[in-house]
C-alpha positions in Angstrom: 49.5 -59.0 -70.7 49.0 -56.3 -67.9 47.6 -57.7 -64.4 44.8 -55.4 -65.0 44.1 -57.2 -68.4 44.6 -60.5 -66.7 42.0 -60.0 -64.0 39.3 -59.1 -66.7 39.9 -62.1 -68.5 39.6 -64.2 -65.6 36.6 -62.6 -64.4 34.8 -62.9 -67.8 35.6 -66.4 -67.9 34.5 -67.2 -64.3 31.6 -69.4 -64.0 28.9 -68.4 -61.1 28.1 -65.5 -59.2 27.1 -63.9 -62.3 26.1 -60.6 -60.6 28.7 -59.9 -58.2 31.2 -61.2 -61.2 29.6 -58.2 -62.9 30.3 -55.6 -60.5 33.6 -56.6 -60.8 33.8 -56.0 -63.9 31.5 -53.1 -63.7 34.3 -51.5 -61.5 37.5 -52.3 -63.3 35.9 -50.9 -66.7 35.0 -47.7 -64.4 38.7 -47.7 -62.3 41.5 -48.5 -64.7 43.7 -48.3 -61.0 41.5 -50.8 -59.7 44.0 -53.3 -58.9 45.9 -51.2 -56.6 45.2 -50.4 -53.0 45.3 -46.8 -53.8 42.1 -46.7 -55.9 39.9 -45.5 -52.8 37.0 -46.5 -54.9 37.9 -50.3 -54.0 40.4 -52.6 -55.3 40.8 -56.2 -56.3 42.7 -58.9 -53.9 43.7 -62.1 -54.1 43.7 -64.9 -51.4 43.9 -68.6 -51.4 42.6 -71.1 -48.8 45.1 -73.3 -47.5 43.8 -77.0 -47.9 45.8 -80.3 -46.5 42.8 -83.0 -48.3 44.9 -85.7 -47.0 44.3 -84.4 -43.4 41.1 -83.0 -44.0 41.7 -79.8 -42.4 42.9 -76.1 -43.8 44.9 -73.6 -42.6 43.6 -70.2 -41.2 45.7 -67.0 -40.3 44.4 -65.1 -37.2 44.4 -61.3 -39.0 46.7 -58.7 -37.5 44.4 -55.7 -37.8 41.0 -57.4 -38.4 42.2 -59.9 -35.5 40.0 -62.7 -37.5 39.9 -66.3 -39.0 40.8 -66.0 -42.7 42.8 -67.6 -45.3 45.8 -66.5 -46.6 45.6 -63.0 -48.9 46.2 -59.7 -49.7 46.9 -56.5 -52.3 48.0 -57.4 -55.9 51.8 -56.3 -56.3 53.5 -54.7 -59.3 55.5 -57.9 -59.3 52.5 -59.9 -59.9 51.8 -61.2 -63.6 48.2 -63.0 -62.9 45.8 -62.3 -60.2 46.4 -66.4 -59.3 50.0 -65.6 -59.3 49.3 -62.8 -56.5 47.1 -65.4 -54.6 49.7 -67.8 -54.7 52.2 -65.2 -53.4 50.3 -63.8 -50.7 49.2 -67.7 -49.5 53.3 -68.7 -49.4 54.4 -65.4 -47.5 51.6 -65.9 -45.1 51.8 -69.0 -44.6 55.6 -69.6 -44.6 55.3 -73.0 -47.2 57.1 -73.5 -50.0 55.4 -75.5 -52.8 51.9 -74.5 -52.6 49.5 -75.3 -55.8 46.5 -74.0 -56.6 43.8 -76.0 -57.1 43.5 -76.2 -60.9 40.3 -74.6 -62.6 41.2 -70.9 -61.6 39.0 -69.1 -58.9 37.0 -71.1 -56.6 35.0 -68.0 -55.2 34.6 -64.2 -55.5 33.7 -62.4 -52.0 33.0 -58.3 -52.0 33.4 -56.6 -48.9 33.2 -53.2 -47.6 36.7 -52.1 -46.0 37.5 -48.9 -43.3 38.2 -45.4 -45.1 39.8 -44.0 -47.1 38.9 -47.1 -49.6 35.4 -48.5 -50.1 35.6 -52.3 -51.0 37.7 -55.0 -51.5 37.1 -57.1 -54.3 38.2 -60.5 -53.4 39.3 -63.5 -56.0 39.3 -66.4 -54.4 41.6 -69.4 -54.8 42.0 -72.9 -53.1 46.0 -73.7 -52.2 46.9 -76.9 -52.0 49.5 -77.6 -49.1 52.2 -80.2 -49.8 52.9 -83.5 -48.1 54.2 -82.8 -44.3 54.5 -78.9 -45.0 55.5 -77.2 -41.7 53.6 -73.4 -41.7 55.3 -70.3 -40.0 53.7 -67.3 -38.9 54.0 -64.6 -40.5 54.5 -59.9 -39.3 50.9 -60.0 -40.3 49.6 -62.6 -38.4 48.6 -63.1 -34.9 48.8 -66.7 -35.1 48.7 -69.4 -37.4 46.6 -72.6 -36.9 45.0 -75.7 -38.9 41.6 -76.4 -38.5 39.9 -79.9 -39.5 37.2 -79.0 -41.8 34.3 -79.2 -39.6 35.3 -76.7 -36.9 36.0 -73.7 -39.2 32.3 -72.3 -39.4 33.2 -72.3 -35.4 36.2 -69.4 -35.2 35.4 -68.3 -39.1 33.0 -66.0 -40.5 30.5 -66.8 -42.9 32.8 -65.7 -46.1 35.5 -68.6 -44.8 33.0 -71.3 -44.9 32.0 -70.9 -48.0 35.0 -70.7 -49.8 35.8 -74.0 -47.4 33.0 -75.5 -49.4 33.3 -73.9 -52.3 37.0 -75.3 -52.9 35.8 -78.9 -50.6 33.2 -78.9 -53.9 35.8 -78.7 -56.2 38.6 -81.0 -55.1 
């Protein structure tokens, strides 16, 4: 199965959202390149909140170019079989830990947003990461900085988008 296949499966069995689920699939059935970064129309990514539940608090990169609070993600990769795969991926080399999980029951949350030119949108699957027992984070080239958050101070240094994936994957867990 392609990625491209993948991401329509997972999308058509995602529960919520239902209209922003279908302009995802909307887009993909109009862009059969719209998994890659080079489909100017927009392009799916996958990112993954970091969550320690034992210490109540996540992790949040401080974005390079966007110079923000986000969670961990990125552009699906050739490499990538499954759109959670690329999640996965982008939340271990961002984050520098090795044995992340996802939090089982596939996406937690689907965010659209409007990118600079030359593309249009990005259209964001988003996972929950579980970070393993005394898991030491290091920064990453595309980070300014690295930094746990306890789970009520994140709506103070995150935007809108953050907190409710926070509560989306806080909900599920």
């Amino acid at each position: 199965m392609s990625l491209y296949d993948d991401a329509v499966l997972v999308l058509k069995g995602y529960e919520g959202q239902d209209e922003l689920r279908r302009s995802y699939l909307d887009h993909l059935a109009a862009h059969p390149d719209g998994m890659w970064k080079a489909c100017h129309a927009g392009h799916v990514t996958a990112s993954a909140l970091v969550i320690d539940p034992e210490r109540g608090r996540v992790l949040l990169t401080l974005h390079r170019k966007l110079r923000m609070w986000l969670q961990m993600g990125g552009h699906c990769e050739p490499g990538d079989a499954t759109v959670a795969a690329a999640a996965l991926r982008e939340a271990t080399e961002e984050s520098g830990m090795a044995g992340l999980t996802l939090l089982p029951g596939g996406p937690v949350r689907l965010d659209r947003h409007p990118i600079p030119s030359p593309c249009h949108w990005h259209y964001d699957v988003q996972y929950a990461a579980l970070a393993p027992s005394g898991a030491v984070a290091a920064i990453s080239d595309e980070s300014l900085d690295l930094r746990w958050f306890p789970y009520d101070e994140v709506a103070s240094v995150a935007d809108e988008s953050v907190v409710r994936l926070l509560d989306a994957s806080h909900a599920r867990l």
